[in-house]
Jmol script that loads the backbone (N, CA, C; Angstrom):
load data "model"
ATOM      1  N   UNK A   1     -81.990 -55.405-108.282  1.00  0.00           N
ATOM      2  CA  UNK A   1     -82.225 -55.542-109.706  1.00  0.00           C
ATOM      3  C   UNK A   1     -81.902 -54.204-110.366  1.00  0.00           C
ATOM      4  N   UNK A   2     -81.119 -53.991-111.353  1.00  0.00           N
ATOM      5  CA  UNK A   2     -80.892 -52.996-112.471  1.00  0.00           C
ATOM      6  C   UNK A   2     -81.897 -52.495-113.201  1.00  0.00           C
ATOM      7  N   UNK A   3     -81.903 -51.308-113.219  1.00  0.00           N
ATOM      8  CA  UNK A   3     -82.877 -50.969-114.177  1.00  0.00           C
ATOM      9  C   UNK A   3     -83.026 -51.725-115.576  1.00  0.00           C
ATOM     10  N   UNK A   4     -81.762 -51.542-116.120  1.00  0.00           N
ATOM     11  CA  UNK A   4     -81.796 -52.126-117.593  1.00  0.00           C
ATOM     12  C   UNK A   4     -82.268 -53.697-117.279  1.00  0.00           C
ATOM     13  N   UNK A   5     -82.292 -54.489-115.916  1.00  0.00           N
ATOM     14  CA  UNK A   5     -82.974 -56.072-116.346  1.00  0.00           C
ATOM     15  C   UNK A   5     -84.228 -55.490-115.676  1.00  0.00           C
ATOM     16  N   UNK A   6     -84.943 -54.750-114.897  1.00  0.00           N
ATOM     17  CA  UNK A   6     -86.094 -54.558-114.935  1.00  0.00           C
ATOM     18  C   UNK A   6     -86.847 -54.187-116.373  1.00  0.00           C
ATOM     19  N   UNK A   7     -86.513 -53.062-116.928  1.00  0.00           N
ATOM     20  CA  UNK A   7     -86.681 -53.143-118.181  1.00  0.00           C
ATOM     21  C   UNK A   7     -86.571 -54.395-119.270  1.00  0.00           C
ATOM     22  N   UNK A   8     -85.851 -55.132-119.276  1.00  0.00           N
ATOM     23  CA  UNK A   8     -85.903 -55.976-120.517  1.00  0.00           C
ATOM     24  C   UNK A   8     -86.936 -57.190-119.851  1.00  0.00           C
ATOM     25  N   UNK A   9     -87.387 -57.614-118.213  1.00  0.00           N
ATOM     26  CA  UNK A   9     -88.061 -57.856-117.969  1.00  0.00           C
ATOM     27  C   UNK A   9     -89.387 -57.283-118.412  1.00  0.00           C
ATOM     28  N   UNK A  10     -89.969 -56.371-117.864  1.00  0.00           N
ATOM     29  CA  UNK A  10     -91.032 -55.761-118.628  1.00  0.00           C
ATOM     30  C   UNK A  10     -91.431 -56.020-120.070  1.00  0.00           C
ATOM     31  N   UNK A  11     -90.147 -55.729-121.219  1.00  0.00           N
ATOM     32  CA  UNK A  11     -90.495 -56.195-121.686  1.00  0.00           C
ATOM     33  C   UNK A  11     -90.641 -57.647-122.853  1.00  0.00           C
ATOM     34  N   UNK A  12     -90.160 -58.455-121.852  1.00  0.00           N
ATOM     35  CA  UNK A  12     -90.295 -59.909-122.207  1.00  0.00           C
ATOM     36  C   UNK A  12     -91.657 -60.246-121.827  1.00  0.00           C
ATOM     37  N   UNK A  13     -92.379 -59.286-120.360  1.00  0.00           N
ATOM     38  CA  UNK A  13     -93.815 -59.981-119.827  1.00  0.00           C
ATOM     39  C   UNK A  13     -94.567 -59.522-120.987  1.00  0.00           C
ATOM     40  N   UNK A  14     -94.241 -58.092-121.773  1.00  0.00           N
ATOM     41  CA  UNK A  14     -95.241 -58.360-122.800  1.00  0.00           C
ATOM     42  C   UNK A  14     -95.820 -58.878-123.931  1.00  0.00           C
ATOM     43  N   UNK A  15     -94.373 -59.397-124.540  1.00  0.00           N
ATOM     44  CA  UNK A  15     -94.651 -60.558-125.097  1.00  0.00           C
ATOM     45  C   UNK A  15     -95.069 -61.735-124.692  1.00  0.00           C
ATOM     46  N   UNK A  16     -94.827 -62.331-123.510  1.00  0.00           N
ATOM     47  CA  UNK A  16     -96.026 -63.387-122.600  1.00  0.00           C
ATOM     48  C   UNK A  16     -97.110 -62.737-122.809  1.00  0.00           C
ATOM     49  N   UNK A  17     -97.650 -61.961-122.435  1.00  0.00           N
ATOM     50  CA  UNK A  17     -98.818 -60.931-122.804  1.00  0.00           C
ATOM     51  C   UNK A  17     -99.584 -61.714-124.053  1.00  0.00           C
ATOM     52  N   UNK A  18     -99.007 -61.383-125.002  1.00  0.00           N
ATOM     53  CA  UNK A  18     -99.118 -61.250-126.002  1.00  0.00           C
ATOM     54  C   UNK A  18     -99.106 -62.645-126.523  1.00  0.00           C
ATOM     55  N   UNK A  19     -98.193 -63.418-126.126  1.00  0.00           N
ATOM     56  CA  UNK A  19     -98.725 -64.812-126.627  1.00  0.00           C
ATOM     57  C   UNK A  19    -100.186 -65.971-125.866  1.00  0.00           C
ATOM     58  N   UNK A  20    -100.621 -65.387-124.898  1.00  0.00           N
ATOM     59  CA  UNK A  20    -101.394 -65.273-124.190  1.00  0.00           C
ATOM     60  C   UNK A  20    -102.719 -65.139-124.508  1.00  0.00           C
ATOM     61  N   UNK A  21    -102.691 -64.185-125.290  1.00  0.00           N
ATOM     62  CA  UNK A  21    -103.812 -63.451-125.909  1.00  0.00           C
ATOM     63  C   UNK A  21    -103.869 -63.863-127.469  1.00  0.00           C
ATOM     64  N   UNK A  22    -102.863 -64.505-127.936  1.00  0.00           N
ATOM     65  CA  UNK A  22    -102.578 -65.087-129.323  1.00  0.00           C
ATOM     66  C   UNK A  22    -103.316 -66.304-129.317  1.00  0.00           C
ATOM     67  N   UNK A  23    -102.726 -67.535-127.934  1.00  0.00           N
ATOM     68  CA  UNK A  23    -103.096 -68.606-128.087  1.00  0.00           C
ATOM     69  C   UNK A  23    -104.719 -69.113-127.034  1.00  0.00           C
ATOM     70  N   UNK A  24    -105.294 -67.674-126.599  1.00  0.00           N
ATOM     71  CA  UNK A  24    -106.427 -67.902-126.513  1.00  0.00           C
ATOM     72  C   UNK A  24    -107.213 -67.826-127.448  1.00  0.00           C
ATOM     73  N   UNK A  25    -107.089 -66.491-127.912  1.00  0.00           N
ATOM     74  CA  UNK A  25    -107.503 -66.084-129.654  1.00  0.00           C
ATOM     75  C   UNK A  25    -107.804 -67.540-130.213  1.00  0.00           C
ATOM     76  N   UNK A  26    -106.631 -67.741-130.828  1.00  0.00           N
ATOM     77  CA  UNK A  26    -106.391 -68.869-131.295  1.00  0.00           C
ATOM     78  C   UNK A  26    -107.281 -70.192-130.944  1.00  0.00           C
ATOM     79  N   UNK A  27    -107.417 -70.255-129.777  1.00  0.00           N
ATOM     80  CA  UNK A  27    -108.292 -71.344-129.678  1.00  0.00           C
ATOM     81  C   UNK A  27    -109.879 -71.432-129.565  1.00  0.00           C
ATOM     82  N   UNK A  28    -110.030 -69.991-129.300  1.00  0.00           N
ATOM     83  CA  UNK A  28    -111.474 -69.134-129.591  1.00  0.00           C
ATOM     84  C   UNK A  28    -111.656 -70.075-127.977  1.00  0.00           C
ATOM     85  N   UNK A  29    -111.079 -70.139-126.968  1.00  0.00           N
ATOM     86  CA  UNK A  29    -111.762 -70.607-125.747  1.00  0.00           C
ATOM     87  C   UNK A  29    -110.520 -69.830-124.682  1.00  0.00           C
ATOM     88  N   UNK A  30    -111.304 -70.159-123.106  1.00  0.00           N
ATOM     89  CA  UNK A  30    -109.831 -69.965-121.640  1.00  0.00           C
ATOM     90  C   UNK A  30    -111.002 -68.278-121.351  1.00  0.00           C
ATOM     91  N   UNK A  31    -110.170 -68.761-120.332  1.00  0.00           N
ATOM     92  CA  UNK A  31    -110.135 -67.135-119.678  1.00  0.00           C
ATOM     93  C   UNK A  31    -108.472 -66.565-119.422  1.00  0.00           C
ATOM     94  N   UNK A  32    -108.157 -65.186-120.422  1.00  0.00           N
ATOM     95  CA  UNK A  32    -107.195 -65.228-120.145  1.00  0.00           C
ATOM     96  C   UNK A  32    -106.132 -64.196-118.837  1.00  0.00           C
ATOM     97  N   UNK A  33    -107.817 -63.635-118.378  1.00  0.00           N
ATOM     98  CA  UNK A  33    -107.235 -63.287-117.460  1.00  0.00           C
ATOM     99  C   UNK A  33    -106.216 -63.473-115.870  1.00  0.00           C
ATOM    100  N   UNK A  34    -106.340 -64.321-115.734  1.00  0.00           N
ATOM    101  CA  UNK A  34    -105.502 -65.008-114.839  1.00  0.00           C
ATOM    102  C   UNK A  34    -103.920 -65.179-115.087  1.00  0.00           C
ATOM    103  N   UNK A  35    -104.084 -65.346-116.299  1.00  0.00           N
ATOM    104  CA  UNK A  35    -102.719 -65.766-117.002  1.00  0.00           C
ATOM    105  C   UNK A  35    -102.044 -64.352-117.082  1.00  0.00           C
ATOM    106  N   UNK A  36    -103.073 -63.490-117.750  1.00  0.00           N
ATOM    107  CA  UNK A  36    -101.889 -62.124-118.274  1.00  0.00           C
ATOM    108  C   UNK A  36    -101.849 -61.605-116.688  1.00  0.00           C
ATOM    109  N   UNK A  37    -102.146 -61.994-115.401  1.00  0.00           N
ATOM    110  CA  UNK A  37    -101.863 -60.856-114.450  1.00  0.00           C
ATOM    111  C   UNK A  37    -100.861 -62.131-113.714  1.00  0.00           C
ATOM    112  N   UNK A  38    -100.410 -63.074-114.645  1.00  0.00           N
ATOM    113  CA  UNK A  38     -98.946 -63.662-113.885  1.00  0.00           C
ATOM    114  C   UNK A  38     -98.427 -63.595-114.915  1.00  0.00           C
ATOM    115  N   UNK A  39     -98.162 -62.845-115.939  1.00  0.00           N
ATOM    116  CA  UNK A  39     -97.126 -62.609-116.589  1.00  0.00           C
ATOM    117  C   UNK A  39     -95.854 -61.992-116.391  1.00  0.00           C
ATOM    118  N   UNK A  40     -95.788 -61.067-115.201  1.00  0.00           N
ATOM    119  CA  UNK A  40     -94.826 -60.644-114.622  1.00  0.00           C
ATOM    120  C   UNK A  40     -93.981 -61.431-113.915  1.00  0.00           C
ATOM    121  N   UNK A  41     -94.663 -62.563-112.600  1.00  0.00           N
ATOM    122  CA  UNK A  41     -94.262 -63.547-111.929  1.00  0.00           C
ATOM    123  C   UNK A  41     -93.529 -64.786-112.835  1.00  0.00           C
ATOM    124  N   UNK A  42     -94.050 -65.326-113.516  1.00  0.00           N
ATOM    125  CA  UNK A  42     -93.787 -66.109-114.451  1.00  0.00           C
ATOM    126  C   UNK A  42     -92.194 -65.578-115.456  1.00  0.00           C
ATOM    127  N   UNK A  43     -92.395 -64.482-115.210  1.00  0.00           N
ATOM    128  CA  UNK A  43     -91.085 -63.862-116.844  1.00  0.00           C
ATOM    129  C   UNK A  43     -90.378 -64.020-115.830  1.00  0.00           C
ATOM    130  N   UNK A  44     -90.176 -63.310-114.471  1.00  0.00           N
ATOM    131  CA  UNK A  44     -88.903 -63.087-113.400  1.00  0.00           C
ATOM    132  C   UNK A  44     -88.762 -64.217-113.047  1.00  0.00           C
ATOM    133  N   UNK A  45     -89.568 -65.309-112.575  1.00  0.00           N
ATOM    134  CA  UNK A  45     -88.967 -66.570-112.319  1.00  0.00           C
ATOM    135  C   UNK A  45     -88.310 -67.533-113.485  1.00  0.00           C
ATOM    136  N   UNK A  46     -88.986 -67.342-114.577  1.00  0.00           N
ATOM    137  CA  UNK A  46     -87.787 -68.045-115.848  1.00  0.00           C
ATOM    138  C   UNK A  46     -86.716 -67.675-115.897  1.00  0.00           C
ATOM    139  N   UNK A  47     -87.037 -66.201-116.027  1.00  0.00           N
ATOM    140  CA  UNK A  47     -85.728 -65.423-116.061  1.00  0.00           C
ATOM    141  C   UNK A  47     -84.652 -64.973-115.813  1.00  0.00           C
ATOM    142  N   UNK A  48     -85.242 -65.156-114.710  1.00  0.00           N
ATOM    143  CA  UNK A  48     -83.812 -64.512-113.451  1.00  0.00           C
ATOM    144  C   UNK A  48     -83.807 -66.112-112.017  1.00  0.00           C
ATOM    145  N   UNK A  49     -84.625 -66.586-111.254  1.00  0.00           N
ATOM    146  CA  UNK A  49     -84.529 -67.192-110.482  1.00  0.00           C
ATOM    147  C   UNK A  49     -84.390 -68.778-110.906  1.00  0.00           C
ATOM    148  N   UNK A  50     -85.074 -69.299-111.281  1.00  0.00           N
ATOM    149  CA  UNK A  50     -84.955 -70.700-111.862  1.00  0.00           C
ATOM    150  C   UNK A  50     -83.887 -71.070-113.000  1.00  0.00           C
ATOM    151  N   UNK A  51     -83.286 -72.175-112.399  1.00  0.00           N
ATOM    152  CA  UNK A  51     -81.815 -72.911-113.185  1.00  0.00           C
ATOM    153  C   UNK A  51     -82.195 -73.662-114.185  1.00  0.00           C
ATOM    154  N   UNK A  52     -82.642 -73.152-115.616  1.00  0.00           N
ATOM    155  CA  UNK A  52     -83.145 -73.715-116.628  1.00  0.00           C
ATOM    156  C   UNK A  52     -82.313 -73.330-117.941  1.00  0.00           C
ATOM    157  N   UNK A  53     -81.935 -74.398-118.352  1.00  0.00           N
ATOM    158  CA  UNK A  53     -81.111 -74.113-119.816  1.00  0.00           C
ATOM    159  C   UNK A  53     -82.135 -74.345-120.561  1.00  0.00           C
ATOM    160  N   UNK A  54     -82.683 -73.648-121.882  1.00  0.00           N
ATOM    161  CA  UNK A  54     -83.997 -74.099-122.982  1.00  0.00           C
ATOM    162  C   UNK A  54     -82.927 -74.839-123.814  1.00  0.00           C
ATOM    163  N   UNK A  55     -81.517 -74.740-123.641  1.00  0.00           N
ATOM    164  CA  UNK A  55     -80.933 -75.683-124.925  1.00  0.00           C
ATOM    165  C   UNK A  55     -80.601 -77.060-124.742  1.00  0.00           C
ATOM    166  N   UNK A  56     -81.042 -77.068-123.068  1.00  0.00           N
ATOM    167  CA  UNK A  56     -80.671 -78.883-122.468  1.00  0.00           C
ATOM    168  C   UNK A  56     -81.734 -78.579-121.378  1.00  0.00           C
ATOM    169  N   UNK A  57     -82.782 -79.076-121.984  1.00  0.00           N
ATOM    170  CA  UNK A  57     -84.054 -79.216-121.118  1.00  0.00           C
ATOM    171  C   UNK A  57     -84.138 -80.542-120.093  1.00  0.00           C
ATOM    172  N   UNK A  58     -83.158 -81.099-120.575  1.00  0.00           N
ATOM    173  CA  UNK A  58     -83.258 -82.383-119.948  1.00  0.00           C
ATOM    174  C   UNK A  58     -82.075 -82.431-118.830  1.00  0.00           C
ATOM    175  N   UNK A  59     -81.568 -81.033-118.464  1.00  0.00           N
ATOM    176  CA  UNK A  59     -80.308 -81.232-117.537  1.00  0.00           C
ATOM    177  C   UNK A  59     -80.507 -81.953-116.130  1.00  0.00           C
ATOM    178  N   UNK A  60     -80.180 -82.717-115.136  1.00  0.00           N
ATOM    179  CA  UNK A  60     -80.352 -82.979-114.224  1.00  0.00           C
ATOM    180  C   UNK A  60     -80.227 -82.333-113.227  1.00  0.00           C
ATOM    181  N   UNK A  61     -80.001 -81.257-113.320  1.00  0.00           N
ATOM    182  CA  UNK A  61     -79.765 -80.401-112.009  1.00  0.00           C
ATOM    183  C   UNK A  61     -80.657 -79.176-112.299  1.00  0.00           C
ATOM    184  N   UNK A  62     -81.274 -78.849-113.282  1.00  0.00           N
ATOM    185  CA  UNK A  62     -82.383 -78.144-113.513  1.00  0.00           C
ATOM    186  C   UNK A  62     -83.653 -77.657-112.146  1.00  0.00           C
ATOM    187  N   UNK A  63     -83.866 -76.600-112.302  1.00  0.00           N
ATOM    188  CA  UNK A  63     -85.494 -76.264-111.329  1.00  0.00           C
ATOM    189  C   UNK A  63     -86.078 -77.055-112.342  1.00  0.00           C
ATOM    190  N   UNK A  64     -86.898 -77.629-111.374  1.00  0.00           N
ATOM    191  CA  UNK A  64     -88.603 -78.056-111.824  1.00  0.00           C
ATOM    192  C   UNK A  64     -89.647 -76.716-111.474  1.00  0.00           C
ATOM    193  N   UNK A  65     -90.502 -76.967-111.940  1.00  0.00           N
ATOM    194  CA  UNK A  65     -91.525 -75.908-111.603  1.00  0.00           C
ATOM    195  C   UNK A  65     -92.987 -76.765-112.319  1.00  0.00           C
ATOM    196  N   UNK A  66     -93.930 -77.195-111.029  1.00  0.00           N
ATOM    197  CA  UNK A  66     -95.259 -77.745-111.036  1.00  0.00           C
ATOM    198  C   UNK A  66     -96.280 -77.017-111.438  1.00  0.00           C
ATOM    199  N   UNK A  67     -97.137 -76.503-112.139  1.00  0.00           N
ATOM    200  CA  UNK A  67     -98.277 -75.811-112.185  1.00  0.00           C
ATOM    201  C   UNK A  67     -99.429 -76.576-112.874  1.00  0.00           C
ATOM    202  N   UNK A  68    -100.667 -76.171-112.326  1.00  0.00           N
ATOM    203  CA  UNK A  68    -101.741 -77.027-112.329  1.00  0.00           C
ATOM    204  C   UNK A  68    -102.764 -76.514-113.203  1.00  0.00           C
ATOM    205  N   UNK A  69    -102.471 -74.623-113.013  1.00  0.00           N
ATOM    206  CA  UNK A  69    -103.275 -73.842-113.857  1.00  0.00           C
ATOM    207  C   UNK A  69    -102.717 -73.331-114.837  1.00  0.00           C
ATOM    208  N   UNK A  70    -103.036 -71.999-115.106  1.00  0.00           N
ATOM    209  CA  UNK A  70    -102.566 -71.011-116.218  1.00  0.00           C
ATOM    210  C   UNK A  70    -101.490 -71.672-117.377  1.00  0.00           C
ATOM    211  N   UNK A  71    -101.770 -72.991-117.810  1.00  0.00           N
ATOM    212  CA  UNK A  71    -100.440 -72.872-118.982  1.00  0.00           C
ATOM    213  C   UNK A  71    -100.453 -71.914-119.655  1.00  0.00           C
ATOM    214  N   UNK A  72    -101.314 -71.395-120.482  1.00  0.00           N
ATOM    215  CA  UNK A  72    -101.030 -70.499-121.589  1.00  0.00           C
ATOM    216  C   UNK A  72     -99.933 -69.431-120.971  1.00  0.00           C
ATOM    217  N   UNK A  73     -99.502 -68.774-119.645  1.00  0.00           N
ATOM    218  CA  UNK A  73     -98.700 -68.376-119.084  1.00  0.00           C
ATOM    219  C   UNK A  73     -97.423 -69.143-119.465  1.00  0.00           C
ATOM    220  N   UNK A  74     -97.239 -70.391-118.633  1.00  0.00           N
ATOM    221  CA  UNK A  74     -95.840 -71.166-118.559  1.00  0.00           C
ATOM    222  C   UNK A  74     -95.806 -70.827-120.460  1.00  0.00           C
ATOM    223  N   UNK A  75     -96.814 -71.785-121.481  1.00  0.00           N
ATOM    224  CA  UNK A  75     -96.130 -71.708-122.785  1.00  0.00           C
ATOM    225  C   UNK A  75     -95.786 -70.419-123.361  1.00  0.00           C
ATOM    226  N   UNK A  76     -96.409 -69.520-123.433  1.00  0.00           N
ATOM    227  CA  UNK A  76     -95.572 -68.157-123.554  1.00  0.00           C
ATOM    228  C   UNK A  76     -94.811 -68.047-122.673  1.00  0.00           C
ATOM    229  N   UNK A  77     -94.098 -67.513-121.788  1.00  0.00           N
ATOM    230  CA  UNK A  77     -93.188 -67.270-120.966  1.00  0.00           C
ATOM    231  C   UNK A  77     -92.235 -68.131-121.558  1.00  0.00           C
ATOM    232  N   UNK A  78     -91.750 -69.242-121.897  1.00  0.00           N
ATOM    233  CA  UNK A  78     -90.792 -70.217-122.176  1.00  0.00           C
ATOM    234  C   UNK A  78     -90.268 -69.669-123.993  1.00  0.00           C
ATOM    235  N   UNK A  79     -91.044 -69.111-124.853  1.00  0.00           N
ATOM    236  CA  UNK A  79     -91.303 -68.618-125.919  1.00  0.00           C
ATOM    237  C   UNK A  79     -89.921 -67.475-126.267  1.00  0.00           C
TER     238      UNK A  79
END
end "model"
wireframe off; spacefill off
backbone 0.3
color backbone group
């Protein structure tokens, strides 16, 4: 990995961060700790590892990705 995509990684997790902490706020409920300490995991796998177009969500050859916990993670991260 390059510095410059480690960097723009970094900081994409903080805006996950940050929406995180928006849409707990926001709901005045969650614990959001769990979520902001996979904000890193979550940005590098959208980002860099998983075959996801956001402009054809519906592609057929797309990664799936299952999660049971942390949305407020997945919905920021996708953001």
């Amino acid at each position: 990995m390059t510095d410059e995509l480690r960097k723009e990684l970094k900081l994409k997790a903080i805006d996950v961060r940050e929406g995180i902490l928006t849409a707990t706020h926001g709901a005045k409920a969650g614990h959001p700790g769990g979520s902001l300490s996979a904000a890193d995991v979550f940005t590098y796998l959208y980002n860099v590892e998983m075959n996801i177009d956001p402009k054809d969500p519906k592609k057929e050859d797309r990664d799936r990705f299952v999660l049971s916990t942390l949305t407020p993670t997945f919905r920021a991260t996708r953001t």
